[in-house]
N, C-alpha and C positions, 0 to 999 in steps of 0.2 A: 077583320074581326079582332078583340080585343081579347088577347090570352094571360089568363093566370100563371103564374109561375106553381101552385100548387097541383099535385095530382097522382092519379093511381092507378097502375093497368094491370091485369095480371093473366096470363092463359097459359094451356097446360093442352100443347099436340103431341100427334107422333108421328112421326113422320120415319118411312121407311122402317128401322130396328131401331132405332130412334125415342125413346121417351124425352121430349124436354120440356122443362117449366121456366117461364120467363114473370118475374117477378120486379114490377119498377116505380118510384114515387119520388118527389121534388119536392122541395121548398124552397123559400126566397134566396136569394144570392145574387149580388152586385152582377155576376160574368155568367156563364156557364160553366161549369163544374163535374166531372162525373166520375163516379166511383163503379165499380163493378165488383161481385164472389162469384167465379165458376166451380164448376165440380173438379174435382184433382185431375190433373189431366190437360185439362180445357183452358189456362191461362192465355193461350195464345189469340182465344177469343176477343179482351179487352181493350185491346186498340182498334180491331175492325169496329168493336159493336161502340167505344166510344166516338167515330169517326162517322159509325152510319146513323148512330143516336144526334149526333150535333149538326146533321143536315135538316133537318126536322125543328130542334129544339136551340133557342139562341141565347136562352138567359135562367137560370136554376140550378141547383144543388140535385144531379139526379143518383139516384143510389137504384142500381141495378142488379138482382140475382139472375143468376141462369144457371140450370142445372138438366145436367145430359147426362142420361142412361141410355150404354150401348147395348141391346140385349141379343147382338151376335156373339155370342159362347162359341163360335165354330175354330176360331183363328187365336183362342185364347190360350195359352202353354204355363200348366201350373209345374215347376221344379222345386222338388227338395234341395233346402241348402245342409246336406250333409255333413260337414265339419260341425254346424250348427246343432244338428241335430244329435251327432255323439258327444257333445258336449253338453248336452241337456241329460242327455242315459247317462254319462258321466258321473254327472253331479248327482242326479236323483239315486244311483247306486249308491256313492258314498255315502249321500245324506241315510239311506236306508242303515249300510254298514255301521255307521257313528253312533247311529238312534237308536238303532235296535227296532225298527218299526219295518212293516210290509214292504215290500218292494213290489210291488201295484205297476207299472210300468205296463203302458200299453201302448197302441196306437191313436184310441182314442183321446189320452190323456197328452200325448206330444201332442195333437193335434190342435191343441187347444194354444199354445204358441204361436199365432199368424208368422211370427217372424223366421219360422223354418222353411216355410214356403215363399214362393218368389213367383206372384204373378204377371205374367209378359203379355205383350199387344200388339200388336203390329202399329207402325206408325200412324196416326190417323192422318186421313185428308183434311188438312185445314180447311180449302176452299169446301169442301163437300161442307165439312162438318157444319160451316160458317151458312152454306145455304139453306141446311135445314134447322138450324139456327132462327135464322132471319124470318123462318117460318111462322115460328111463336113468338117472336121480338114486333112485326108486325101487326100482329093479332093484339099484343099486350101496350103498343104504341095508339093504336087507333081508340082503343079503351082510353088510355092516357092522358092523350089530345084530346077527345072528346069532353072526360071531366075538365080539363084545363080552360078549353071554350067555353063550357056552360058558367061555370066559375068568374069567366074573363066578362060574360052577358051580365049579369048580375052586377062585376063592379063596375063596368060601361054605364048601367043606367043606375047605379046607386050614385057614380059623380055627374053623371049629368044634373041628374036629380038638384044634389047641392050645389053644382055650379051655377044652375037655373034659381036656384035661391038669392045668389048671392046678386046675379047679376037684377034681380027685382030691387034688391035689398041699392043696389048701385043705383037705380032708377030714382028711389025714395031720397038718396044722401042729393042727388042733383034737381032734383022738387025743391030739399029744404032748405039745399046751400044759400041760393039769394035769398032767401026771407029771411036768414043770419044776418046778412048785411045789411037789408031794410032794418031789422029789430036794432040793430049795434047804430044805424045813425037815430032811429027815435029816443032808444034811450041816451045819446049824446045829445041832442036836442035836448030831451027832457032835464037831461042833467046843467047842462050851460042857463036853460031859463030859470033855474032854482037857483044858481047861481048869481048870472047874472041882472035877473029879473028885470029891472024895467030899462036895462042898457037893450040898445040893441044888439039882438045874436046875427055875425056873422053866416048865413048861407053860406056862401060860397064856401069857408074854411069849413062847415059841416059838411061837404060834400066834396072836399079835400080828404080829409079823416074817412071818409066813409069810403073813399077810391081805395088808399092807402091798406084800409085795411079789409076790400073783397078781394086785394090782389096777393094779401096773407094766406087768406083763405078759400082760395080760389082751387078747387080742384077737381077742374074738365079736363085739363091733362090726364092726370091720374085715371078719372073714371073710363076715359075713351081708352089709354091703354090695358086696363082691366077689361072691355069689352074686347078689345083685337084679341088678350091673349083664350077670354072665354071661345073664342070665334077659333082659334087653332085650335084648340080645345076639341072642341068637335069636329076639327076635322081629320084629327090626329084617330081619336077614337072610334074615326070612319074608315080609317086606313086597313091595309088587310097587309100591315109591315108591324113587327115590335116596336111598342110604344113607351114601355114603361120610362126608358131615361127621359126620352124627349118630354111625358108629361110631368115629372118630376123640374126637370127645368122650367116649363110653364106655371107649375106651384107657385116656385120658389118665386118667380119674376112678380104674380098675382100676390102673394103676400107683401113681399118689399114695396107694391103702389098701396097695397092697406095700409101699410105701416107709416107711410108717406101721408096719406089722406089723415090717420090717424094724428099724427103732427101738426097738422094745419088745421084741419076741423075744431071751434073755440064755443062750441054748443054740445048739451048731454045729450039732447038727443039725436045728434050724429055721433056722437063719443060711441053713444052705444049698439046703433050702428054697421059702425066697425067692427066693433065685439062682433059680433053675431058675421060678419064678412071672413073674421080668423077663424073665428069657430069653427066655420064650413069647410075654409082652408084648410083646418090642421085636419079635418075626415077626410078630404079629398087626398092628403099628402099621405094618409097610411095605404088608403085604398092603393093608391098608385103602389105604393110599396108591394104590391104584391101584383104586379103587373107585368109581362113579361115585355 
């Protein structure tokens, strides 16, 4: 199957005391790539979840949130940082002294300072935390890969599509190419007896000229390689492996025989053709761009 590099997953379990949200999206990038935000605390997540993310995934920019809420309160020990804290009544006294204003001073007003307080946790279990983790990494990856497939369907048969154009379009240049070379010796004929009119014309050197110049413009080479590479083409895009570099090198290879045929072909209506053979190229060469 043919995978997008684009896509988006997102779920929200719980597992155990556990709240976590796992939120994840790609875009195109030469490699693989991946970025992660966890909740304060939770850093030591980003190397498992990049390590278990890139068994799955081979080619994209992935930016992942995860976010865990432990809602065991049981093991939690909130302390006053006391120095702190007389140094808050401290100040608010003088500031009362100096001002001449109420001295209000309460509990609820310290409290309003997070920084006097000092909340503790017991160490977490990594491996735990990581398996319930994976909970909702799973859930938000199947989403993921899912839009990434359906995405990847769509450019599978948008290039086929125009590769199948082109290879009609290759059909048509190998119809017209010998009636070039019939056309190029009549009008040499026709031109030598206006010429030479009532001498007689050489045959034979007409059909010297006329070899000379289908083997300018001769291009079955070209068009059979154009076909081999339409032919990996589809088989690439039959594969159930990432494609994206590999059809990007078959673009490239498919352009460079236009570009070749484009040289040699000495009629406009192959000139243009070719046009319409890059054309499809240059659609073909974005699509893939976003292939994984």
């Amino acid at each position: 199957m043919v995978m997008s590099m684009t896509g988006f997953g997102r779920a929200e379990v719980s597992v155990g005391n556990r709240d976590i949200i796992v939120e994840m999206k790609s875009v195109n990038h030469r490699f693989f790539e991946f970025s992660c935000r966890t909740s304060r605390g939770y850093s030591f997540l980003e190397d498992k979840l990049k390590k278990y993310v890139g068994e799955r995934v081979s080619r994209g920019k992935v930016d992942m949130y995860v976010s865990v809420t432990d809602n065991d309160d049981s093991s939690v020990e909130v302390e006053l940082n006391k120095p702190l804290a007389s140094g808050y009544i401290d100040a608010m006294k003088t500031m009362a002294d100096e001002y001449g204003i109420t001295n209000d001073i309460s509990v609820s007003v310290l409290s309003r300072f997070n920084d006097i307080f000092q909340i503790t946790r017991p160490p977490a279990d990594e491996d735990a935390v990581f398996a319930d983790v994976k909970v909702a990494v799973d859930a938000a990856l199947e989403r993921f890969l899912s839009m990434r497939q359906a995405e990847g369907e769509k450019l599978r048969e948008d290039i086929l599509n125009r590769a199948g154009k082109i290879i009609d379009i290759v059909g048509e240049i190998e119809a017209r190419s010998p009636q070039t070379v019939q056309e190029y010796r009549d009008r040499l004929y026709a031109k030598l007896s206006e010429v030479l009119q009532s001498t007689n014309i050489d045959d034979q050197r007409i059909l010297t000229e006329a070899a000379i110049f289908a083997d300018k413009v001769a291009v079955d080479e070209e068009t059979v390689r154009l076909r081999s590479h339409f032919d990996q083409m589809k088989q690439f895009l039959s594969s159930g492996e990432p494609v994206g570099r590999k059809l990007d090198f078959i673009v490239q290879e498919m352009n460079r025989e236009a570009n070749t045929i484009g040289s040699k072909v000495n009629d406009s209506v192959l000139a243009h053709k070719v046009v319409d053979i890059k054309g499809e190229l240059e659609k073909i060469r974005e699509q893939v761009q976003n292939i994984e």
